[in-house]
N, C-alpha and C positions, 0 to 999 in steps of 0.2 A: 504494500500500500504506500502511496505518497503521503509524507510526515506535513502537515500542515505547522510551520514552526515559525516563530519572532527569531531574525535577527539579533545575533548579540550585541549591534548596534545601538537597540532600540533596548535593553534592559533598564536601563538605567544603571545599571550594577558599577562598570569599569566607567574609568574618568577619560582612559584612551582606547579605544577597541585598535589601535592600528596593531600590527606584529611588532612583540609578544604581550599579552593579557599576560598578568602574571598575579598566582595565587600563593600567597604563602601562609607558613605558621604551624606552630610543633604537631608531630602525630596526635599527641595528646595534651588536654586541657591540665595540668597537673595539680597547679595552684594557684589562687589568683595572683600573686607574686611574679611566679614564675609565666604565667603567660600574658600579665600586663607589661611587663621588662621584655619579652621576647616583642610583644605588640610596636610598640612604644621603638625599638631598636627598628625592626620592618615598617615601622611609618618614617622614620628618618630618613630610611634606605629608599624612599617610593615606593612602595608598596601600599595599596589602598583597600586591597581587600585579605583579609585572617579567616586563616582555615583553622580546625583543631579538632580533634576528635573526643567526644564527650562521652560515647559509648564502645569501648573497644572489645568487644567479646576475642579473645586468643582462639587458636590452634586447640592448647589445653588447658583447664581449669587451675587455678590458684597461681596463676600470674596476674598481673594490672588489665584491671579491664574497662578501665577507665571512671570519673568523678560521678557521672551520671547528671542527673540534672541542675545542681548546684552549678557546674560548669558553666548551663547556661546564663548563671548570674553575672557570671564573671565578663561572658561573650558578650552580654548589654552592657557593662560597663564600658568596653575597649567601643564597643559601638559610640556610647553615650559621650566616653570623655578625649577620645580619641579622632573619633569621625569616620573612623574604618566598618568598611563593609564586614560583614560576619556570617560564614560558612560551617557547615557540619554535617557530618554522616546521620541518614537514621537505617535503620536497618529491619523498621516495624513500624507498628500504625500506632505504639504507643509514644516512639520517639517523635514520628511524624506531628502528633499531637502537644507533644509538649514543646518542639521545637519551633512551631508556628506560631503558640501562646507566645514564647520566647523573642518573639520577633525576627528572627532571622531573617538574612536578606538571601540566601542561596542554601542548596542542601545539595547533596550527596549522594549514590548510590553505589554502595561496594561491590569489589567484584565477586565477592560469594553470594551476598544476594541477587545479583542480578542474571546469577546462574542458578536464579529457584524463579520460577514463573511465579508460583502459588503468590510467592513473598511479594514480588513486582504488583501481584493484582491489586493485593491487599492495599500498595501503600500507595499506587496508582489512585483506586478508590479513596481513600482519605485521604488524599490532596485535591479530588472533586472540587471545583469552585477555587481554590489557591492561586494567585498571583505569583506563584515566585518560582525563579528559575531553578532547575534542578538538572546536575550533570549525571552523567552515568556512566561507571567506570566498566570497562570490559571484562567478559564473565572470564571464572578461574582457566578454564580452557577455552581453544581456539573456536569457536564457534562464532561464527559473523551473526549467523541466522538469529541465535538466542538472545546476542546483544539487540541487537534491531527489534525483536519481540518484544525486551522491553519499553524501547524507544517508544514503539508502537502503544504498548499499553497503556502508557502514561499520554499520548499524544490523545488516545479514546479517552482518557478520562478530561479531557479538555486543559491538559497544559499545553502551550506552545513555548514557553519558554526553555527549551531542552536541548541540552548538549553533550558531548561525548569527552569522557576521557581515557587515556590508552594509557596504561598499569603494566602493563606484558603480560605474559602467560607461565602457568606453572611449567617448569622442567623436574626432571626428577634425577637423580645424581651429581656429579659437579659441573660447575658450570662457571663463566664468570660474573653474570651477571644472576642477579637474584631469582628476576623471573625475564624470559625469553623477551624481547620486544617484536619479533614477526611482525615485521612495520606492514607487510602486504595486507593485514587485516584489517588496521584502521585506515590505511590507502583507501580498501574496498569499501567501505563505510563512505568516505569522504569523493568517495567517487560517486554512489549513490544520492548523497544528499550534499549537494556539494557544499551550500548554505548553513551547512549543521558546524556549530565552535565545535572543534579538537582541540582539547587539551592534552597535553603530554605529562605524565606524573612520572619525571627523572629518579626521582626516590626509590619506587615502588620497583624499576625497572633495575635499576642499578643496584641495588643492596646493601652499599659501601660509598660514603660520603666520596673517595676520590674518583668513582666512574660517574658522579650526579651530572660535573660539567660534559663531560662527551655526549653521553643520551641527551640532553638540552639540545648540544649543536646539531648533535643529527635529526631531532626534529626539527627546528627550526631549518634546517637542509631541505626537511620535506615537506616545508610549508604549513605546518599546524599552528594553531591560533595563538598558541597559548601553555604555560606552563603552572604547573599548581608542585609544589616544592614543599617540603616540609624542615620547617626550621626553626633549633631552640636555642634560649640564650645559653646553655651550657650542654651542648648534646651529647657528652660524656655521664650526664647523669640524667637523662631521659628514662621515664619510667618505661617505652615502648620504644624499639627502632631504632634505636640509640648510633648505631654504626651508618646508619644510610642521613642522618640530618646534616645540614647546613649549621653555622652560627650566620646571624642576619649577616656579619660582616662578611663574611666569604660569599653570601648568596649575593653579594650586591657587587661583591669581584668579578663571579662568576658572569653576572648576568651585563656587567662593562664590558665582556671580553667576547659577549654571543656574537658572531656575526649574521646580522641580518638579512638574507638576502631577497631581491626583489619577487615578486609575482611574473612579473612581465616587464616588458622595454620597450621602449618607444624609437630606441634606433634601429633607423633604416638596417645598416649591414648588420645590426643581428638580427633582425626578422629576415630578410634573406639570405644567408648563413643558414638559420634556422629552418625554413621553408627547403631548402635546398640538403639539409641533411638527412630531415623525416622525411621528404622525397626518397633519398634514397634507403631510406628503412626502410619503407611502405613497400618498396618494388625487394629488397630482400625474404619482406614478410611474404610477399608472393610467391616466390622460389619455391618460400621456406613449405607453405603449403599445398603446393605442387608437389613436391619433392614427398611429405607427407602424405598427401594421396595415393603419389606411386607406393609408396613403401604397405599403407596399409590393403593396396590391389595385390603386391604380394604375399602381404601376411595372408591375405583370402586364399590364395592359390595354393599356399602351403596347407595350409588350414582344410582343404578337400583331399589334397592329396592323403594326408595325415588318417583324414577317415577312412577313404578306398582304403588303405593298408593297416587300418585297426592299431593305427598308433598315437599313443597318450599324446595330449595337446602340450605338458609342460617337459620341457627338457631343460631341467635344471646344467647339466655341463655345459649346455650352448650359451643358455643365458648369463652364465659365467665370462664365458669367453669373448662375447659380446661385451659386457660390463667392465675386462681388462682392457679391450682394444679401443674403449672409447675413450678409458681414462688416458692412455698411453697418447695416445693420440690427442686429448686434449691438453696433458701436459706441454706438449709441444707448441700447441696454439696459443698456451698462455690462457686456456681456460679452468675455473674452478672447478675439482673434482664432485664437489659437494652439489653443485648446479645441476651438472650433468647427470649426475646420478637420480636424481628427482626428477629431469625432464624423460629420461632412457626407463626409468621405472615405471612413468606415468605411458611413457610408447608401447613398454611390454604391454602391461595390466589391459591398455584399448588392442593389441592385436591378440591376447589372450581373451579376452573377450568377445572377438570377432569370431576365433577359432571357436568358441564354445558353441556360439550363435549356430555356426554353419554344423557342428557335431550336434545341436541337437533336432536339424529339419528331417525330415523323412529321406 
């Protein structure tokens, strides 16, 4: 379905919508101390809108799970005496409830709940009637579809002020990054709705305060709206997250050193430059699916053969040998192995497929 949605221009929320919106403020609410000083340092630095997490349910039990609603005293205060916008996660229809009482001006959707539909409905429904923007972070796993579900859900219950944030995705063993960034999914997203704010949460992706600045530049590389960053005045003694936070001063380092880059250009020789490159993509892409056709007219050809002689569709030794010669071969071209393998795996899977097709007509 198409999202009927508000411009992040027109929120009222941010003071500048150009590239980068930038969200910040600790994972967690801890104290009013501790997150009026973290406030108070992020308004210095330009920062206008504070994020903080008021309910942190963990992983597992009897760790910090954050202040609960007290928290929100603290968030109208930094509103009140500060003038800063004020952000938070809810993750139910009772935080929903209490954080609208609370005033807020933006909320939140994490990405374990927005990999529960049920939870989406729930909170979609009591925000019915609600004025206020709400982002949504990307579900635990790669699934485009379920992120967009929720978009949609909330978009039924008549918000239009709705936007996306990209968190990464779970991996499981080591890794360097905390969770996967697969930028291809929120691409896909923003390809879809192109009007829809991306935010990028550097934190969430990175794991370790020293990878925050690269994930930042690489979004900002690939044109997304906006960063939400999580940052305490002592992030060495953070009750949550403690290794991925900023102190405001490093986030206002980091964020001197983004480079910006354009949308588009208005000079002549690079739009012709340009014109004249994708030209010649466009006539490779052709080749390339030419070439692709032929290749799956033989996978047919084998594929009947295979039947007349009552032989198995998969031959695991060929598709070995196949999978050596491409890599050998593309080391030579100065292609990534890891590409190639995903593009040759997805060629087998559709001429395996074909071959099944044709093994099982009469």
């Amino acid at each position: 379905m198409q999202l009927d949605i508000i411009k992040a221009e027109e929120w009222g929320l941010f003071a500048d919508t150009t590239r980068p919106v930038v969200i910040a403020g600790p994972c967690s609410a801890e104290s009013e101390q501790q997150l009026f000083e973290t406030a108070k340092a992020l308004k210095a630095g330009g920062i206008g809108v504070l994020r903080a997490g008021i309910w942190k349910p963990r992983t597992r039990p009897n760790s910090f799970e954050g202040v609960g609603e007290v928290g929100l005293q603290w968030m109208r205060r930094v509103r009140e005496e500060l003038g800063m916008k004020v952000a938070t996660e809810v993750a139910n229809v009772k935080h929903v409830g209490e954080a609208l009482k609370a005033g807020m001006d933006m909320l939140w959707l994490g990405a374990r709940t927005t990999a529960n539909p049920f939870a989406i409905q729930e909170i979609a429904d009591a925000l019915k009637g609600a004025d206020i923007p709400v982002l949504v972070k990307n579900p635990v796993n790669p699934d485009v579809e379920l992120w967009i579900g929720a978009l949609e859900r909330l978009n039924l219950a008549g918000l239009k002020k709705i936007g996306v944030i990209h968190r990464g995705f779970s991996v499981y063993g080591e890794a360097k990054y905390r969770n996967m960034p697969q930028w291809q999914l929120p691409i896909e997203i923003k390809r879809r709705f192109p009007e829809m704010l991306m935010i990028c949460d550097p934190s969430h992706i990175a794991g370790k305060r020293e990878y925050v600045p690269e994930i930042a530049q690489q979004a900002m590389d690939l044109g997304f709206d906006g960063l939400i960053v999580e940052s305490h005045i002592c992030p060495e003694t953070a009750l949550s997250d403690a290794t991925q936070q900023l102190t405001p001063a490093d986030l206002a380092d980091m964020l001197g050193k983004l480079v910006i880059r354009k949308i588009d250009s208005e000079s002549l020789e690079y739009r012709e430059n340009m014109d004249d490159l994708r030209a010649r993509i466009d006539g490779i892409d052709d080749e390339l699916l030419e070439l692709l056709a032929s290749r799956m007219r033989i996978s047919d050809e084998i594929g009947r053969y295979k039947k007349q002689n009552n032989i198995t569709i998969l031959q695991p030794g060929r598709w070995e040998k196949v999978l050596a010669k491409v890599f050998e071969k593309g080391r030579e071209k100065g292609l990534d192995c890891e590409f190639l393998e995903k593009l040759f795996k997805a060629i087998h899977q559709a001429s395996i497929d074909r071959q099944t097709e044709i093994m099982s007509r009469d």
